[in-house]
C-alpha angles and dihedrals in degrees: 000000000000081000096052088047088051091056094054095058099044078046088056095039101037081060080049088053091049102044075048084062107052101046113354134102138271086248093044092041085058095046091054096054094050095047077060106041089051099044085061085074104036110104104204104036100178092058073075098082086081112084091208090057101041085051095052086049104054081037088064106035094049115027081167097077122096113248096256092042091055089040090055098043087047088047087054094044095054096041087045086050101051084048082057109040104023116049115135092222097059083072101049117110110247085258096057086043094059097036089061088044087062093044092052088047090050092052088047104058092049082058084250127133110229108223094217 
């Protein structure tokens, strides 16, 4: 189970990593790759969702950082763990899914954005 919810935040931040590619900076480039590297190591990702634990934990795994530098990769690994865990789809029954697909695909073709 640990293994599975693992999976969904390198997932998150491996998208963060990419996005990071394509039009970030160097320092946010950087960020991203730490916020990776270190939630291959944390046990219970989705405690992460919590800023305050995800900043006592890269507290704890790399002393080495400077203070702004922990504060921004804790900041990426909780955002990137409330993406993960905490998305308000992920609970609504397959109906309700495909009911708000067809919403979204409504709103497309009339050029709209559907604030859903």
């Amino acid at each position: 189970m640990t293994n599975k919810l693992n999976v969904l935040l390198q997932s998150e931040l491996a998208d963060e990593l990419n996005r990071m590619q394509t039009g970030g900076t160097s320092y946010r480039l950087e960020t991203a790759q730490l916020a990776l590297e270190l939630s291959r190591h944390v046990s219970v990702p989705e405690s992460l969702r919590h800023r305050e634990v995800a900043r006592q934990y890269v507290r704890a795994v790399s002393m080495d950082l400077q203070e702004d530098r922990a504060e921004d990769v804790a900041k990426m690994l909780s955002m990137a763990a409330r993406r993960a865990y905490s998305s308000p789809e992920s609970s609504f029954s397959l109906d309700m899914k495909v009911k708000l697909e067809e919403k979204r695909n409504r709103y497309k073709s009339y050029g709209l954005r559907a604030k859903s």
